[in-house]
ROVEX-794488 format. One line per 5 residues: number of its first residue (from 1); their letters; for each residue x, y, z of N, C-alpha, C, O. Coordinates in Angstrom, 2 decimals, padded with zeros to 5 digits. Layout:
N
NUM) A) X,Y,Z,X,Y,Z,X,Y,Z,X,Y,Z ~ ...
***
This chain:
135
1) XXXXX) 098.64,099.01,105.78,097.54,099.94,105.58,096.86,099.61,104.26,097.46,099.54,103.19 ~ 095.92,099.47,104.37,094.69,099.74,103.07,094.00,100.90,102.23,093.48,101.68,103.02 ~ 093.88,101.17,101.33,093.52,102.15,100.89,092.07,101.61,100.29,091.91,100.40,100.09 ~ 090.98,102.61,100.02,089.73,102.76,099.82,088.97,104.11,099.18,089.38,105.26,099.00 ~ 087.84,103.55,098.92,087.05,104.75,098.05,085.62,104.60,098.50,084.99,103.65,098.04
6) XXXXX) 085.18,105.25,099.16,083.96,105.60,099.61,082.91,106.74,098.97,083.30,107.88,099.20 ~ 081.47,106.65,098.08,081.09,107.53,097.41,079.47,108.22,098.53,078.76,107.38,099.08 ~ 079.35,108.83,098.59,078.41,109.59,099.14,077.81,110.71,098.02,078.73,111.30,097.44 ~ 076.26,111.19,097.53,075.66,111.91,097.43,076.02,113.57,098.00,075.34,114.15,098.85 ~ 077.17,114.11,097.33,077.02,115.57,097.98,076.18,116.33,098.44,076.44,117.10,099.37
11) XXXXX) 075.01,116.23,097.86,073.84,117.05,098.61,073.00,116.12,099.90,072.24,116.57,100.75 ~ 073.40,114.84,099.70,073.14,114.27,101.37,073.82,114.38,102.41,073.46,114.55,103.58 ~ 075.63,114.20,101.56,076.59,114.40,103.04,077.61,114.55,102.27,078.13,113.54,101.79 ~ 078.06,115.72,102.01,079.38,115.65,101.46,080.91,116.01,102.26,081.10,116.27,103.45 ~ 081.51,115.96,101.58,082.97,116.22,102.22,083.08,117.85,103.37,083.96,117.84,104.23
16) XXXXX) 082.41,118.78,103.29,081.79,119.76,104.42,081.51,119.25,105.11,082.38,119.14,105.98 ~ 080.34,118.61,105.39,079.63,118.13,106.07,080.65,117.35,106.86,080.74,117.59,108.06 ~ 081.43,116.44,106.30,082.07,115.40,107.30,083.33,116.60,107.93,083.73,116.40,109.07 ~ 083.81,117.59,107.30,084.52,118.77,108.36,083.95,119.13,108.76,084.67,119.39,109.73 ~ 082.63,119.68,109.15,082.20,120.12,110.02,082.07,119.29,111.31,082.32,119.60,112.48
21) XXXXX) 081.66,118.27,110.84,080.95,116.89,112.08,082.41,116.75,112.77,082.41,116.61,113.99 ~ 083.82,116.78,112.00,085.06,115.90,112.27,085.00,114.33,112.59,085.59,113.73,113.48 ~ 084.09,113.81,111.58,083.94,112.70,111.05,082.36,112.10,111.65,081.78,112.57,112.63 ~ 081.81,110.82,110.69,080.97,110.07,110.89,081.08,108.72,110.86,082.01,108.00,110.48 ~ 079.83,108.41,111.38,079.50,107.17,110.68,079.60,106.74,109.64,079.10,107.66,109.00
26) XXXXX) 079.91,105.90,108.81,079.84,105.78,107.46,078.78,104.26,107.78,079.00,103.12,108.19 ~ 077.59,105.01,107.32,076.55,103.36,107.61,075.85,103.67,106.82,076.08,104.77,106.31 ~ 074.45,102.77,106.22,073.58,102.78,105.36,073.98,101.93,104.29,073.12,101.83,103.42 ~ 074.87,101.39,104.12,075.27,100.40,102.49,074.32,099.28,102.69,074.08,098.67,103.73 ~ 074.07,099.20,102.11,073.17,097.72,101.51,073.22,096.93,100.57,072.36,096.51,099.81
31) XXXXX) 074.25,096.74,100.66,075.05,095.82,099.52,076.32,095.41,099.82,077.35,096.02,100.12 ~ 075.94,093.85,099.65,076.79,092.78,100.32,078.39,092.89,100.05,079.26,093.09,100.90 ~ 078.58,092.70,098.46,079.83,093.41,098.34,080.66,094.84,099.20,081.80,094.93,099.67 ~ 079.81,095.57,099.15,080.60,097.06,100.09,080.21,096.48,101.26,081.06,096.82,102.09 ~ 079.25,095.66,101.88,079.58,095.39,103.59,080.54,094.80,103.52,081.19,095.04,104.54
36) XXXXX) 081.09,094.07,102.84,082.04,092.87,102.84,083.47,093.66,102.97,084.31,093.27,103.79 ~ 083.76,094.95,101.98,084.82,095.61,102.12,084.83,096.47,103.08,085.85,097.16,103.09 ~ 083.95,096.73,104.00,083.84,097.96,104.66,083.98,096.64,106.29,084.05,097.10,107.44 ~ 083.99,095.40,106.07,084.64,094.31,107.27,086.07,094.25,107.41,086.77,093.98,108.38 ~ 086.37,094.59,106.13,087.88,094.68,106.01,088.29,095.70,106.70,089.22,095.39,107.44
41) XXXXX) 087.97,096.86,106.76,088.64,098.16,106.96,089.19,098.28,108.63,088.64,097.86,109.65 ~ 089.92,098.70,108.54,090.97,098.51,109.69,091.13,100.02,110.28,091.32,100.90,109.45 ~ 091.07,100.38,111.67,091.93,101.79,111.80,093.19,102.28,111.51,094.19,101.73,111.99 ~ 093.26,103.06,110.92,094.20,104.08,110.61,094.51,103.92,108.51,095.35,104.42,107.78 ~ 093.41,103.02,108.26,093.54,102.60,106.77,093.12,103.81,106.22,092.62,104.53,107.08
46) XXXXX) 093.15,104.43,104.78,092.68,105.62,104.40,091.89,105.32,103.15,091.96,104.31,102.45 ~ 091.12,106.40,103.02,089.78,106.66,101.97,089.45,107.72,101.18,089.47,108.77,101.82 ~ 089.28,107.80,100.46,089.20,108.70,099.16,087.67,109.03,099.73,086.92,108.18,100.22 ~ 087.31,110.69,099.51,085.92,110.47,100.05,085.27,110.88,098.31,085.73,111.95,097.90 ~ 084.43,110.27,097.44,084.18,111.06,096.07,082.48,111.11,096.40,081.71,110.41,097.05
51) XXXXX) 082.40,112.04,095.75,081.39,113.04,095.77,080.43,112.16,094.33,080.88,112.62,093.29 ~ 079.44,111.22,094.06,079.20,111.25,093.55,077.80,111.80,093.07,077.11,112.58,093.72 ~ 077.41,111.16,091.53,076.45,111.86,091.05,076.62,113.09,090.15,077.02,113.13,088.98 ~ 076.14,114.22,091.06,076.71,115.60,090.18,078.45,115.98,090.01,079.03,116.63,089.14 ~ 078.87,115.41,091.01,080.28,116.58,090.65,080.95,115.22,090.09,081.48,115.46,089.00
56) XXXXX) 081.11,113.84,090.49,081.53,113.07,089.81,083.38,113.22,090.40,084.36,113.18,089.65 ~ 083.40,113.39,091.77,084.90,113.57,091.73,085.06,113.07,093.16,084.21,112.77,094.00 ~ 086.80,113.06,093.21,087.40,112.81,094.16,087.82,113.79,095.39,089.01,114.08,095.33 ~ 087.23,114.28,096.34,087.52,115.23,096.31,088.17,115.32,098.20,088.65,116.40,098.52 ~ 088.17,114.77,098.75,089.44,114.25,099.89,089.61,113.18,100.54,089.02,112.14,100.22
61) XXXXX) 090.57,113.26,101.73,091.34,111.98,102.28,090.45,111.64,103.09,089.51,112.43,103.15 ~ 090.37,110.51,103.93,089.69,110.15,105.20,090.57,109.37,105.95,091.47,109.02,105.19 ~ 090.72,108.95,107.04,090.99,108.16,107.56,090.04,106.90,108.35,089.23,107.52,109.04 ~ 089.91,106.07,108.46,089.55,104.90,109.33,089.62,104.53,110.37,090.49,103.73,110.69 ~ 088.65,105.04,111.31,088.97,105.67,112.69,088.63,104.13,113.82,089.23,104.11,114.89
66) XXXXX) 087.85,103.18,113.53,086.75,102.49,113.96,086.77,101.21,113.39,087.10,101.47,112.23 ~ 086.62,099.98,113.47,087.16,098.70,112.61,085.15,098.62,112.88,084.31,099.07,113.66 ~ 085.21,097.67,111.51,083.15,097.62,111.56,082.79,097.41,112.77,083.55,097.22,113.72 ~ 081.47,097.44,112.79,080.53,097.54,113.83,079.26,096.98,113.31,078.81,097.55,112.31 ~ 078.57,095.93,113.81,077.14,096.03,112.82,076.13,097.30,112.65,075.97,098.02,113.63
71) XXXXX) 075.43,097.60,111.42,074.52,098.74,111.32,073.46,097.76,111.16,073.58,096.65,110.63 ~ 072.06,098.43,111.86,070.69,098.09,111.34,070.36,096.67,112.82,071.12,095.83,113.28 ~ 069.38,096.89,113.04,068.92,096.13,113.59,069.16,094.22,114.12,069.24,093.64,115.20 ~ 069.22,093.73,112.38,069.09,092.37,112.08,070.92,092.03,111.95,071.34,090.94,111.53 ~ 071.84,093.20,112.39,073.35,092.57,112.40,073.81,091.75,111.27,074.52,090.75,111.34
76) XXXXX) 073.24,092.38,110.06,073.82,091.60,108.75,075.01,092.52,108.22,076.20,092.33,107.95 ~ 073.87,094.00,108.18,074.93,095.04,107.44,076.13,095.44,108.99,076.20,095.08,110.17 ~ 077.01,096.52,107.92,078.16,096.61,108.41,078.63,099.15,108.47,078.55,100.19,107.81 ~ 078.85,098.86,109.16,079.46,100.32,109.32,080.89,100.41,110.27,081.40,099.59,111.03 ~ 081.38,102.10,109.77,083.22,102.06,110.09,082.56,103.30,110.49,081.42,103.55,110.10
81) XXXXX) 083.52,104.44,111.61,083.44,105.44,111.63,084.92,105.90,110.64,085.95,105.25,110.49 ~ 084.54,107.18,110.10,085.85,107.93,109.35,085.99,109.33,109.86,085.00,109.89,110.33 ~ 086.72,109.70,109.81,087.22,110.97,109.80,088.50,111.70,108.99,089.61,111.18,108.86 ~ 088.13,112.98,108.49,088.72,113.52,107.88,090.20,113.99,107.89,090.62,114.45,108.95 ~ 090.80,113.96,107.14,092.68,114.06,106.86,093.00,115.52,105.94,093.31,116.58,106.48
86) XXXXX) 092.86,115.34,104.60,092.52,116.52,104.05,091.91,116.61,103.09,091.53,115.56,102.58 ~ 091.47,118.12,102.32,090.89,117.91,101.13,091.65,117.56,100.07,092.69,118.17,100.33 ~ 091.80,117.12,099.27,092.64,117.76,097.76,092.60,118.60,097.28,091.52,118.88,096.77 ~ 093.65,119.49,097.14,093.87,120.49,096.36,093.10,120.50,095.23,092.45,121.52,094.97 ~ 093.07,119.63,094.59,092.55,119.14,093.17,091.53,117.83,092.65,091.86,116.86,091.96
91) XXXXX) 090.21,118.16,093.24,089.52,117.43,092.95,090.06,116.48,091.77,090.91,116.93,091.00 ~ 089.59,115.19,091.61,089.77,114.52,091.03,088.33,113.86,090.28,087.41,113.36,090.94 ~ 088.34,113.98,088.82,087.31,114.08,088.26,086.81,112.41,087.66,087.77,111.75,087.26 ~ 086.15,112.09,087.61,085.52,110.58,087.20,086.27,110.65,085.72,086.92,109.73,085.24 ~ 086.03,112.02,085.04,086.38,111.80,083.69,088.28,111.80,083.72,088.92,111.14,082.90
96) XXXXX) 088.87,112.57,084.69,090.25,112.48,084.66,090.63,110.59,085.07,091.49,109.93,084.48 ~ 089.85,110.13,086.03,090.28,108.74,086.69,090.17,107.89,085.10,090.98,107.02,084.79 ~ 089.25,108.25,084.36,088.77,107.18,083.17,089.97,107.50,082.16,090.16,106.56,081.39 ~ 090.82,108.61,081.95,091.39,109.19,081.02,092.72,108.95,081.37,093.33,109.46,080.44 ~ 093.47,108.51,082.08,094.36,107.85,083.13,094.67,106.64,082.90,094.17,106.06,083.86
101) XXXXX) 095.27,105.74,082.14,095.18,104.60,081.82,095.97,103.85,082.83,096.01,102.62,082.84 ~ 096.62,104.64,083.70,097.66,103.94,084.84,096.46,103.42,085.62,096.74,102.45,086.33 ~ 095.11,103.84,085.69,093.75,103.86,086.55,092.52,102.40,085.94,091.44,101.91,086.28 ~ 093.68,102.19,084.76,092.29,101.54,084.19,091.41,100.34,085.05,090.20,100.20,084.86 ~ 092.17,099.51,086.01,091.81,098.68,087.18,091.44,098.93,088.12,091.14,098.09,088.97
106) XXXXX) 091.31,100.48,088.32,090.74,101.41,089.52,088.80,100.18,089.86,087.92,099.82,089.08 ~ 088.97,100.05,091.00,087.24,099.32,090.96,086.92,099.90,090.76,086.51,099.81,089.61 ~ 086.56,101.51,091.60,085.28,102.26,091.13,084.83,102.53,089.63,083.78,103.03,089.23 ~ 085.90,102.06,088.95,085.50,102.43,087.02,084.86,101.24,086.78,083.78,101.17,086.20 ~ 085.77,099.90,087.39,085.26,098.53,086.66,083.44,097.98,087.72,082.62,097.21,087.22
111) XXXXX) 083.31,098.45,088.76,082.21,098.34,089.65,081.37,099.72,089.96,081.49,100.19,091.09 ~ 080.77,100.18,089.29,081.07,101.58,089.49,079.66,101.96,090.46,079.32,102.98,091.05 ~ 079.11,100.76,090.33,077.73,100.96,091.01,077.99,100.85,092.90,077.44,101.14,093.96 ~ 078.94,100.35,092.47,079.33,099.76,094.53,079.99,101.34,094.94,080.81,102.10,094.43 ~ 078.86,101.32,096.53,079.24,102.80,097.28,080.83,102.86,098.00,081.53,103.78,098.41
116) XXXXX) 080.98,101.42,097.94,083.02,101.29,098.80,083.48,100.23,098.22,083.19,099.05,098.42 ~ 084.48,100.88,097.23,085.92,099.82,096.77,087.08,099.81,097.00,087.57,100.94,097.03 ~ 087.98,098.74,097.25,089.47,099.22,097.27,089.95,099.94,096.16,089.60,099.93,094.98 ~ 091.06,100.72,096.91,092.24,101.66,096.04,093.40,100.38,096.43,093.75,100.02,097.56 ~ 093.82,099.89,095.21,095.04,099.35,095.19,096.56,100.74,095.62,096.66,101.92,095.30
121) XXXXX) 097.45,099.83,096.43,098.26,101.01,096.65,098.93,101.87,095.79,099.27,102.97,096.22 ~ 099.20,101.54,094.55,099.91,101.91,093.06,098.90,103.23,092.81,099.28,104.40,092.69 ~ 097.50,102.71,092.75,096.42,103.59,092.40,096.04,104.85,093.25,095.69,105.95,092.82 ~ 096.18,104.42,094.57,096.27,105.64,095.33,097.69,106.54,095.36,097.54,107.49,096.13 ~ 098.51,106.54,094.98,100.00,107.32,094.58,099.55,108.00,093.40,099.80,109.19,093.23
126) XXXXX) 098.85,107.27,092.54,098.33,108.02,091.63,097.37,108.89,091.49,097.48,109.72,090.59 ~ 096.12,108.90,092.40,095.34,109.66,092.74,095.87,110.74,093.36,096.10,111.80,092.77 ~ 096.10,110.52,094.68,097.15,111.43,095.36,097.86,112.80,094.36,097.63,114.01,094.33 ~ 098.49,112.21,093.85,099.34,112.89,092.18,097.83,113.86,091.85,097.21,114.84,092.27 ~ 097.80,113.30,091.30,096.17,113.67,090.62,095.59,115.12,091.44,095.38,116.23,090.95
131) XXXXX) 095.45,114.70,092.69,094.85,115.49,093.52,095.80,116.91,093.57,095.45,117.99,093.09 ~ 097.36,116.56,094.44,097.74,117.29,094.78,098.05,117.26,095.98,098.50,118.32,096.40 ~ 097.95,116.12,096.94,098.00,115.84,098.05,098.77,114.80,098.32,098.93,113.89,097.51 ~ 099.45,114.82,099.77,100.15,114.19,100.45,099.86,112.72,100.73,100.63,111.76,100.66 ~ 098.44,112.78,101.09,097.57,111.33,101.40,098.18,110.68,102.49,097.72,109.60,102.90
***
């Protein structure tokens, strides 16, 4: 299994939104790097869903329901369907992940601009922790 971090705009689609739906598409990246990791992703692999922008956090599980699929017309880019596992108890804050030095190799700190990075497995035990959750 693989672990991952997927960031979405809360006020476009946040972690509600994907409980309500009981999961989506995860499509729209445009950027070669996150298509490239989002080729990787395998079913039943799991995902951190973080809320970025305003809240700046981690704030639940996903699972990897769907192995890619091409998105968009011209079959360059890439999309997974996900669906939801649970929330965290305990959001997990950009400023807690940075303050965390067990985290310091976390991608999303060292790439922070890319919408999907791996969670090394060490790092997700630690998040998890963090959160409050089972994962």
């Amino acid at each position: 299994m693989a672990y991952w971090l997927l960031r979405s705009e809360p006020d476009v689609y946040g972690w509600d939104d994907l409980v309500r739906d009981k999961g989506t598409e995860w499509d729209g990246v445009r950027n070669y790097t996150a298509r490239n990791f989002i080729k990787e992703m395998q079913p039943g692999d799991r995902a951190i869903f973080y809320h970025s922008n305003k809240e700046k956090a981690a704030v639940g599980v996903m699972q990897i329901a769907r192995a890619w699929r091409p998105d968009g017309d011209d079959g360059k880019w890439a999309s997974v369907r996900v669906e939801p596992v649970e929330r965290l108890p305990t959001p997990v804050s950009l400023a807690t992940m940075k303050s965390d030095a067990r985290l310091e190799k976390l991608e999303v700190l060292r790439q922070s601009r890319l919408s999907v990075t791996p969670v090394r497995p060490e790092e997700w035990e630690i998040l998890m922790e963090l959160g409050g959750a089972g994962g």
